[in-house]
TORVEXMAR-334727 format. One record per residue (C-alpha): residue number from 1; residue in three letters; x, y, z. Coordinates in steps of 0.001 Angstrom, whole numbers, plus 500000, padded with zeros to 6 digits. Layout:
+-----+-----+--------+--------+--------+
:   i :  aa :     c1 :     c2 :     c3 :
+-----+-----+--------+--------+--------+
: NUM : ALA :      X :      Y :      Z :
...
+-----+-----+--------+--------+--------+
END
This chain:
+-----+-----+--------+--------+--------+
:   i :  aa :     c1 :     c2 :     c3 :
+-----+-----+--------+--------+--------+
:   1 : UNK : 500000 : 500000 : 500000 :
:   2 : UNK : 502904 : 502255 : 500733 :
:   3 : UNK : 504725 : 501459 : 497124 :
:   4 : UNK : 501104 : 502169 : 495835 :
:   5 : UNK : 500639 : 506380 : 497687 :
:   6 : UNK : 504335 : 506329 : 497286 :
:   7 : UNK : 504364 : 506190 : 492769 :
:   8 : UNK : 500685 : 507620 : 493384 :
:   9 : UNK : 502164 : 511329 : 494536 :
:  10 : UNK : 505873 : 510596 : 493235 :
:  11 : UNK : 504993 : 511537 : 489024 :
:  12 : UNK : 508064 : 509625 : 488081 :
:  13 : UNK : 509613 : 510531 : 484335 :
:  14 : UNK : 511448 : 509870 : 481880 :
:  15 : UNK : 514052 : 512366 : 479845 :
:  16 : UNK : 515808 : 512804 : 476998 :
:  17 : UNK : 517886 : 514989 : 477461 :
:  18 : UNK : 519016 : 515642 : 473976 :
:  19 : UNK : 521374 : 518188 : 472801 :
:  20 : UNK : 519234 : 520118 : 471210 :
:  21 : UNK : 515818 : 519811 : 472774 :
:  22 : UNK : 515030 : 517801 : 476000 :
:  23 : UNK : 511594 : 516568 : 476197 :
:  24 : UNK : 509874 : 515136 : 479228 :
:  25 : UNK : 507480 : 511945 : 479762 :
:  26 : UNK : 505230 : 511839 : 482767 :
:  27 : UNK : 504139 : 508129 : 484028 :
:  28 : UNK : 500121 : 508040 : 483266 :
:  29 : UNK : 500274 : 511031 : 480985 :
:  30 : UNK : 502377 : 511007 : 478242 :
:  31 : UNK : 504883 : 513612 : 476331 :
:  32 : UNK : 504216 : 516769 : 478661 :
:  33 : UNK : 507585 : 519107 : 477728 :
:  34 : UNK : 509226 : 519660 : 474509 :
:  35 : UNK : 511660 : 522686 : 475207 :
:  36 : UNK : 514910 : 523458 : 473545 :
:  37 : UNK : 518068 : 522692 : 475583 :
:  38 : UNK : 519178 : 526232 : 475439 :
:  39 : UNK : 519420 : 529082 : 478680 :
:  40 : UNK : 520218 : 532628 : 479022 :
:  41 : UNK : 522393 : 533545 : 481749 :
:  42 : UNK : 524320 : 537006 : 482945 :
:  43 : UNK : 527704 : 536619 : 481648 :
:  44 : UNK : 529096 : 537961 : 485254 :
:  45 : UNK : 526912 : 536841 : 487804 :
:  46 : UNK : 526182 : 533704 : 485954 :
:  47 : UNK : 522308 : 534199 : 486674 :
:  48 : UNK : 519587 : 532648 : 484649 :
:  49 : UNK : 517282 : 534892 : 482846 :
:  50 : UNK : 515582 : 532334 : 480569 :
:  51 : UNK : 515661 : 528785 : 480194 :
:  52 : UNK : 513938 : 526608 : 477125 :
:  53 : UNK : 512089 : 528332 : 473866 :
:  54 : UNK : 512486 : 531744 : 475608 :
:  55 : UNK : 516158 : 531268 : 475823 :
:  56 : UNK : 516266 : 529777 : 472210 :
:  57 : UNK : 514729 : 533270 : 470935 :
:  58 : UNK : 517582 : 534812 : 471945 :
:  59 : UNK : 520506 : 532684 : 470520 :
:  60 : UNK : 522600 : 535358 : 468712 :
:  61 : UNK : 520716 : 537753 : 469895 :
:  62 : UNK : 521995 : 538860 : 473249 :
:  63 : UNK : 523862 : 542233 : 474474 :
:  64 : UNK : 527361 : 541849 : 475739 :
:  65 : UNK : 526451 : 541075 : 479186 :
:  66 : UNK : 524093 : 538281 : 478515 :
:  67 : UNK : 524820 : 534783 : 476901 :
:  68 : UNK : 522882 : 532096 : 475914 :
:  69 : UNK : 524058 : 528657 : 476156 :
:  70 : UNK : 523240 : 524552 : 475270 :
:  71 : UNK : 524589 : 523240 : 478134 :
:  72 : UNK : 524988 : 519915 : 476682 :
:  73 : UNK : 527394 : 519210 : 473695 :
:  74 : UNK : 527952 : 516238 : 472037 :
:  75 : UNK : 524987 : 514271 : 473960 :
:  76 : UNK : 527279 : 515119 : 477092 :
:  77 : UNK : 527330 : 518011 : 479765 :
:  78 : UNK : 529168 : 520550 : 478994 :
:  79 : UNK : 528324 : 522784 : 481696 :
:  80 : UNK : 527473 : 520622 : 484902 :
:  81 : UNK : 525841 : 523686 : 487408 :
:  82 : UNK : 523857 : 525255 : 484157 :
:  83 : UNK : 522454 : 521851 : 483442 :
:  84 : UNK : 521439 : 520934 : 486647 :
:  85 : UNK : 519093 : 524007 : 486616 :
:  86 : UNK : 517718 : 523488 : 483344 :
:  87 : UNK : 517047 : 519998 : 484639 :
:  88 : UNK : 515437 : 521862 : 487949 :
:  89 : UNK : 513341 : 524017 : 485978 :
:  90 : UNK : 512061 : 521379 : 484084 :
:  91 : UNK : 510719 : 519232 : 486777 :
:  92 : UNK : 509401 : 522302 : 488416 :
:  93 : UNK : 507609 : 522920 : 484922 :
:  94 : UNK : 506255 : 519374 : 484652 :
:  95 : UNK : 504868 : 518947 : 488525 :
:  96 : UNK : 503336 : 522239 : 489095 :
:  97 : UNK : 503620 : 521818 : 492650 :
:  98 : UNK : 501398 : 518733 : 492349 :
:  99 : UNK : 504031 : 516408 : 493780 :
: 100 : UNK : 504512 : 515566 : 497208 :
: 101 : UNK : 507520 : 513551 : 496740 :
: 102 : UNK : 510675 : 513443 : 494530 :
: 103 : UNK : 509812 : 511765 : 491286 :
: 104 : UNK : 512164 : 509053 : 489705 :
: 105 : UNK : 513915 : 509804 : 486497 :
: 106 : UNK : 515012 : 507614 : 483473 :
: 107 : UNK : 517472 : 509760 : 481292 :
: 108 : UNK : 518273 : 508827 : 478210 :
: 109 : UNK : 522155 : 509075 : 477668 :
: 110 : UNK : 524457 : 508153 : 474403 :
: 111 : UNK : 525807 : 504650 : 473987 :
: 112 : UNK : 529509 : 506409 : 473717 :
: 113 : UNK : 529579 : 508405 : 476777 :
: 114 : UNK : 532237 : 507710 : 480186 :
: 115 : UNK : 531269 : 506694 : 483317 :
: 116 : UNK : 532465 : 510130 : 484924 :
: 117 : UNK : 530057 : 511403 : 481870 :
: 118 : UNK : 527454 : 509279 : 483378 :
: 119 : UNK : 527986 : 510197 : 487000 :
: 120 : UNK : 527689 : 513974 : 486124 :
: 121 : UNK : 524130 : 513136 : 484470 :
: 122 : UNK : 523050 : 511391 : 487072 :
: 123 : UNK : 524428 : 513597 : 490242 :
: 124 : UNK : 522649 : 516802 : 488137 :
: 125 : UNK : 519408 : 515170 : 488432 :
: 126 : UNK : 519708 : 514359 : 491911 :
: 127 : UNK : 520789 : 517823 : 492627 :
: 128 : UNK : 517864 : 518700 : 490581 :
: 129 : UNK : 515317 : 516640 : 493291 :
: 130 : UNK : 515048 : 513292 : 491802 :
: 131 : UNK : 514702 : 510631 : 494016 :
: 132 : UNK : 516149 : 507570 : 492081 :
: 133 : UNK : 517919 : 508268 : 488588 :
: 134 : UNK : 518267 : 504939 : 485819 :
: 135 : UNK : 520279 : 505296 : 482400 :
: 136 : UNK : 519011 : 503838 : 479549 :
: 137 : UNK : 521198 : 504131 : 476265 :
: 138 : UNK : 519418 : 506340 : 473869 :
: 139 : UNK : 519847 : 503182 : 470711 :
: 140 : UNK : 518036 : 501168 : 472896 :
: 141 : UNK : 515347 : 503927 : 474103 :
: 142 : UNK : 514848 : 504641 : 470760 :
: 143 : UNK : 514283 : 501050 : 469513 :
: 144 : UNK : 511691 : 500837 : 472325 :
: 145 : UNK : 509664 : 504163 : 471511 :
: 146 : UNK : 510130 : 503329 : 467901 :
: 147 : UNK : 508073 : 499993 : 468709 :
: 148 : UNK : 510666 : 497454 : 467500 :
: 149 : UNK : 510766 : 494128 : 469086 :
: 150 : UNK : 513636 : 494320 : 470983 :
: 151 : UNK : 512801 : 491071 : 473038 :
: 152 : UNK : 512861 : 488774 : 469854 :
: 153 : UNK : 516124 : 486459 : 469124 :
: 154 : UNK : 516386 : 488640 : 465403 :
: 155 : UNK : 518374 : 491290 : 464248 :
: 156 : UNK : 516806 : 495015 : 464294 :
: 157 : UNK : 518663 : 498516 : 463473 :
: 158 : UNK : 518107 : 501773 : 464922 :
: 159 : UNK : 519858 : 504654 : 463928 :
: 160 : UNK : 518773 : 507706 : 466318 :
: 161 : UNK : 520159 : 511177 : 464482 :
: 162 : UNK : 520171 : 513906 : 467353 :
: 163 : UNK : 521321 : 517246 : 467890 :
: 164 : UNK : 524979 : 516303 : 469435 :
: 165 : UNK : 525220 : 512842 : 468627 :
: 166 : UNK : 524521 : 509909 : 466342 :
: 167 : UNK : 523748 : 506447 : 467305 :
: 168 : UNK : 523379 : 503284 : 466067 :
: 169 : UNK : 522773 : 500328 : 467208 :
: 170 : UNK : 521829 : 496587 : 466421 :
: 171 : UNK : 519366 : 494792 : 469241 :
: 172 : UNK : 518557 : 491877 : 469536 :
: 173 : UNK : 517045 : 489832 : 472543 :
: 174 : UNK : 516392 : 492518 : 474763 :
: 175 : UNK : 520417 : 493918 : 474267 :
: 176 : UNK : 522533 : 495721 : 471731 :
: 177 : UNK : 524538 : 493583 : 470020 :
: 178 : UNK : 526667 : 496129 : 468195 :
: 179 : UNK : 526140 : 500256 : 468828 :
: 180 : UNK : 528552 : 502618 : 467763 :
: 181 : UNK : 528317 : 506664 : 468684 :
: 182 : UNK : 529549 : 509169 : 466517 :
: 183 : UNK : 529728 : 512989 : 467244 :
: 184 : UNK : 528328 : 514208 : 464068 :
: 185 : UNK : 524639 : 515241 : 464046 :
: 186 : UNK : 522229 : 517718 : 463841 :
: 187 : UNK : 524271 : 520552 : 465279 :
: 188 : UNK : 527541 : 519534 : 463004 :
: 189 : UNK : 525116 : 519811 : 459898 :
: 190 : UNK : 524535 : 523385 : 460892 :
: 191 : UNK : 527484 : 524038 : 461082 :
: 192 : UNK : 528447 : 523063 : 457547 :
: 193 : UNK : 525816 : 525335 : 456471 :
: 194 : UNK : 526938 : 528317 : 457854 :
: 195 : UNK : 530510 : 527207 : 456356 :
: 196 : UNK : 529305 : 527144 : 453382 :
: 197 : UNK : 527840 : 530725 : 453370 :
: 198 : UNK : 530735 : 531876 : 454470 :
: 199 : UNK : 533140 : 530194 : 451853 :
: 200 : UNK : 530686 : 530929 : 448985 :
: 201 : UNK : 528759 : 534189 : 449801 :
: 202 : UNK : 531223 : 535587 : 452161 :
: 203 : UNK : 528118 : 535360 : 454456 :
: 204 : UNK : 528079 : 535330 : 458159 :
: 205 : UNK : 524596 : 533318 : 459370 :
: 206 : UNK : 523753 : 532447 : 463240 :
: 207 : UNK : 522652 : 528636 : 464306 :
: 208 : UNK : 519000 : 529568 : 464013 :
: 209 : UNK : 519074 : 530445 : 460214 :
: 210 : UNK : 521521 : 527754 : 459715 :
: 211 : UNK : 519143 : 525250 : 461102 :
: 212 : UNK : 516185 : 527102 : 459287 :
: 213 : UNK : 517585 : 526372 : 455575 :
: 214 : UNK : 518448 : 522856 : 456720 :
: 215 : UNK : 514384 : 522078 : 457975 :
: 216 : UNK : 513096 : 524225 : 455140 :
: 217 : UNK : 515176 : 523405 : 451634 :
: 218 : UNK : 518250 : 520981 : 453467 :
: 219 : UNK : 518222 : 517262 : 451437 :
: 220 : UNK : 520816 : 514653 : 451210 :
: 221 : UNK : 519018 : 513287 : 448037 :
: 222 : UNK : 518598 : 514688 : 444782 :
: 223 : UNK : 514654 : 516156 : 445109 :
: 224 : UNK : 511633 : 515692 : 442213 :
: 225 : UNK : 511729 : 519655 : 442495 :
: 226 : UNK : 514696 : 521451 : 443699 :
: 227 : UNK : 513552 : 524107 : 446157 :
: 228 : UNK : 515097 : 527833 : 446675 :
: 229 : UNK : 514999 : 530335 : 449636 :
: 230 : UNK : 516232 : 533692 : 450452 :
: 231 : UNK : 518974 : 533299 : 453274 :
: 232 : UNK : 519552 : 537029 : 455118 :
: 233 : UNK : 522809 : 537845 : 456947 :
: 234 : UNK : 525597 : 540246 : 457313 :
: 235 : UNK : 528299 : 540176 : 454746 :
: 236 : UNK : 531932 : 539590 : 455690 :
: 237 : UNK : 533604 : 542316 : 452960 :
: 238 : UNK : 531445 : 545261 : 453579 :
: 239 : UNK : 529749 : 544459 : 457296 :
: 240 : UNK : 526900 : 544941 : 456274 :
: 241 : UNK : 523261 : 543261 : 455853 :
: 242 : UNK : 522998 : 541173 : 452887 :
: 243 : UNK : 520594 : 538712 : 451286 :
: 244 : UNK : 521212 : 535665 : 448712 :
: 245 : UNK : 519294 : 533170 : 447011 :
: 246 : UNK : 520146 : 529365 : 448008 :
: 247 : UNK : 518491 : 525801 : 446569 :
: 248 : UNK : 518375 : 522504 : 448357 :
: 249 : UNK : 521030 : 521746 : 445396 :
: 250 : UNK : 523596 : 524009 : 447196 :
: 251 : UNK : 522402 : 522748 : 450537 :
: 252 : UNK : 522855 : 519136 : 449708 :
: 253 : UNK : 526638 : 519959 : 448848 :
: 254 : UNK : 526985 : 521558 : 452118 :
: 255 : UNK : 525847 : 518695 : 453970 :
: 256 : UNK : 527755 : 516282 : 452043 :
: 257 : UNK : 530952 : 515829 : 454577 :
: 258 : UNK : 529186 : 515238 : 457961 :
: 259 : UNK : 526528 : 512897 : 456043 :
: 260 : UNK : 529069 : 510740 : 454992 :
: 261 : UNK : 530836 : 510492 : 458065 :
: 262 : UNK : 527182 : 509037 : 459146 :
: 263 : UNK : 527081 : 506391 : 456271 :
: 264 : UNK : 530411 : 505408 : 456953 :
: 265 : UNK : 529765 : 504531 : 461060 :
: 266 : UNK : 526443 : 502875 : 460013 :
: 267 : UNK : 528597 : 500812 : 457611 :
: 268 : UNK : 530948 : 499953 : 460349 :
: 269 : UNK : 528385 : 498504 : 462251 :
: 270 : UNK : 526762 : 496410 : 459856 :
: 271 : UNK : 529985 : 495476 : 459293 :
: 272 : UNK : 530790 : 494281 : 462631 :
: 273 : UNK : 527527 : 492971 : 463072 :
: 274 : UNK : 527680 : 488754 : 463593 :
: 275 : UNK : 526578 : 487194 : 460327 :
: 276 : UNK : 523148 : 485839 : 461228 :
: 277 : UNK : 521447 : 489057 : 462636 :
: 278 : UNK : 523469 : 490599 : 459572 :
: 279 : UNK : 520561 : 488142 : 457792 :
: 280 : UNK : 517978 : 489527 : 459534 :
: 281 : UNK : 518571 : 493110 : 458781 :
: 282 : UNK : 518035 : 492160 : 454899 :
: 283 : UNK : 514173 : 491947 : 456269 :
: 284 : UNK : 513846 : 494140 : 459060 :
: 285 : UNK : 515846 : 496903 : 457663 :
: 286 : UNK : 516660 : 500280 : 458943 :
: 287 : UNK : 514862 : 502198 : 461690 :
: 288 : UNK : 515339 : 506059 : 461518 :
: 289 : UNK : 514731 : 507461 : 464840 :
: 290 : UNK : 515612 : 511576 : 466157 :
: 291 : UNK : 515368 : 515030 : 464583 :
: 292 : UNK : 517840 : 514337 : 461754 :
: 293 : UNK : 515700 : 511379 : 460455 :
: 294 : UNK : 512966 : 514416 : 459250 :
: 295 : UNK : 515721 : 514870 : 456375 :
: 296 : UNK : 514530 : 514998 : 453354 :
: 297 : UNK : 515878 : 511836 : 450974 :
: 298 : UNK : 517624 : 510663 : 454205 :
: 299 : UNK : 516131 : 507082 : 454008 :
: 300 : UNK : 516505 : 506970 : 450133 :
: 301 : UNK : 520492 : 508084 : 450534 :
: 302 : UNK : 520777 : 505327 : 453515 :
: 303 : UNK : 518876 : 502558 : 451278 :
: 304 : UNK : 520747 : 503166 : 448290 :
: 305 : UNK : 524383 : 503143 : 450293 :
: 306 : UNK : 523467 : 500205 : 451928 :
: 307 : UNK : 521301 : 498113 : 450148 :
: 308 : UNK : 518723 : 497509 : 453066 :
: 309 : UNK : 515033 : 498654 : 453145 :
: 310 : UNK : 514965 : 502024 : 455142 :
: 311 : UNK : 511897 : 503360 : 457328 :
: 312 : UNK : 511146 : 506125 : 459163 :
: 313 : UNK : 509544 : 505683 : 462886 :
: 314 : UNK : 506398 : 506977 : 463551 :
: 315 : UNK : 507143 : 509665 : 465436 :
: 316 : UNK : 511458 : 510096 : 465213 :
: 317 : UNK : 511294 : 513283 : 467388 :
: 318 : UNK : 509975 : 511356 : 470251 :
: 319 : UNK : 511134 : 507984 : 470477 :
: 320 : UNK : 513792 : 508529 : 472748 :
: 321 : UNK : 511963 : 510045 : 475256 :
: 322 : UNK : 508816 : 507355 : 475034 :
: 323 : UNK : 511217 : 504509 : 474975 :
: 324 : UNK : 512430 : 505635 : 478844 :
: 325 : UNK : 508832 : 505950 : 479454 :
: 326 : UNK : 507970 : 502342 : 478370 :
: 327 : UNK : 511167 : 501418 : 480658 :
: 328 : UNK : 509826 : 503329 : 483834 :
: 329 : UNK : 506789 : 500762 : 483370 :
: 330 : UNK : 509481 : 498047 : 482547 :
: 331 : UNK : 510653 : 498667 : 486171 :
: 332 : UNK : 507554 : 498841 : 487869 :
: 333 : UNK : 506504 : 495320 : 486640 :
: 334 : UNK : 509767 : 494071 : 487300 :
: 335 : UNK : 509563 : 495200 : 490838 :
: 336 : UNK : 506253 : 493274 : 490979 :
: 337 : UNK : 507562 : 490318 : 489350 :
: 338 : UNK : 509984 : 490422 : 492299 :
: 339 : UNK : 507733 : 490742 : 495051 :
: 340 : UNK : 505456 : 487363 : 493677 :
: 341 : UNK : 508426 : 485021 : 493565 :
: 342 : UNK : 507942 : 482952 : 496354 :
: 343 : UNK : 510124 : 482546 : 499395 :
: 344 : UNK : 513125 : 480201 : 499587 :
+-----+-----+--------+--------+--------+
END
């Protein structure tokens, strides 16, 4: 009756705590955050003045006293006391003062990281007020959320393209057999854009217009109809505001570098892969998972390099963070499972 009032008040979660964006799951109600991992703090007395979409809006935008920050880089923290309040705020967001105790917190973490890497996650969300904190490797929350039968004795893929990292994994039974992690993702594919404008146009763009051509005309695969936008920024001769004409064409050269570091680790895995799961993926293909599966020709380029059927999840942007939901539950009926074996 206790363990009942206790997960009754408790509103345990699950996190992903992505580069990028970190977005929240709540036990009995679903997907209740999506906010960008992103706050605004004074440069001298290292206060926060914003923390999530607020602080996104003013990436590039701040005076010299202010600074806005992703305190995670690479899937990793980057900044351990800045991420511990973002983590704060968040489960201050999510509970609304409905909570009576400390919630428990699944976090969703890269395959790659370090066990000093894991300790800081974990000591920012008990800092933050969680009560118990469990890793789960983000391959393997993603295969969950993303529905594939992880349980099964038969190879399955899952490639989960993030903001800071890239991961991919084959399961099988219940574990990952082979999972690589590669630093190249989302935020390095921004960055080759605004490389690009700067080699080409001599044009100086910010992250957020960066990461608006790649959503709005980016491709990694040659389109039916090539698209074209106007790209504004400030040029590097004359210092001053200038505007240019780009197609996905241009963008897709731009992105070329970092996506082929991508095909190149998901080749390594298959690669290392044992040869009778390597069987299985000729069926069960490719699952895209994350933000950088919503690229367009993405599963065409990844089909075509390596000669497996490619699909999309469901939902990409969330499958992280519902796979740590599904293993909250995981828990709870394990910790049943427990309690009715009988007594030696």
């Amino acid at each position: 009756m206790f363990n009942y009032l206790f997960s009754l008040f408790s509103n345990d979660m699950g996190i992903d705590l992505g580069t990028a964006n970190t977005l929240v799951y709540v036990k009995g109600q679903g997907i209740v955050l999506r906010e960008p991992s992103v706050v605004a703090i004074e440069r001298d007395s290292r206060n926060v003045l914003a923390i999530g979409a607020e602080a996104k809006r003013m990436l590039g935008k701040t005076p010299a006293n202010i600074i806005a920050v992703r305190p995670l880089r690479n899937g990793v923290i980057a900044d351990f006391d800045v991420t511990e309040r973002m983590i704060r705020y968040f489960i201050k967001k999510v509970h609304n003062r409905r909570s009576l105790l400390h919630p428990r917190i699944v976090i969703g973490v890269p395959s790659g990281i370090t066990e000093v890497e894991k300790r800081a996650v974990r000591e920012s969300a008990q800092q933050a007020g969680a009560r118990e904190v469990y890793l789960i490797e983000e391959p393997m929350a993603a295969a969950i959320g993303a529905d594939i039968p992880i349980n099964e004795p038969r190879g399955h893929m899952i490639v989960d393209m993030g903001g800071g990292t890239t991961e991919v994994a084959v399961v099988s039974l219940g574990d990952m057999v082979v999972s690589k992690s590669l630093d190249v993702a989302g935020d390095e594919l921004d960055e080759a854009i605004i490389q690009y404008f700067r080699r080409k146009y001599n044009l100086l763009v910010g992250e957020t217009t960066a990461e608006d051509v790649k959503i709005k005309v980016g491709s990694v695969f040659p389109l039916p109809e090539e698209q074209v936008m106007e790209v504004k920024g400030r040029d590097q001769v004359t210092g001053l505001p200038k505007t240019v004409t780009i197609t996905s064409e241009e963008v897709r050269q731009a992105l070329a570098d970092p996506i082929k570091l991508i095909i190149e680790v998901i080749k390594q895995t298959l690669e290392e892969t044992p040869a009778e799961l390597a069987a299985d993926l000729v069926d069960t293909g490719i699952v895209l998972a994350g933000g950088g599966a919503l690229l367009r020709g993405l599963p065409d380029l990844l089909s075509q390099e390596t000669e497996l059927p490619v699909v999309m999840a469901a939902d990409p942007l969330t499958c992280v963070v519902m796979g740590t939901g599904r293993y909250l539950e995981e828990l709870d009926q394990m910790r049943r499972d427990r309690r009715a074996l009988p007594l030696n």
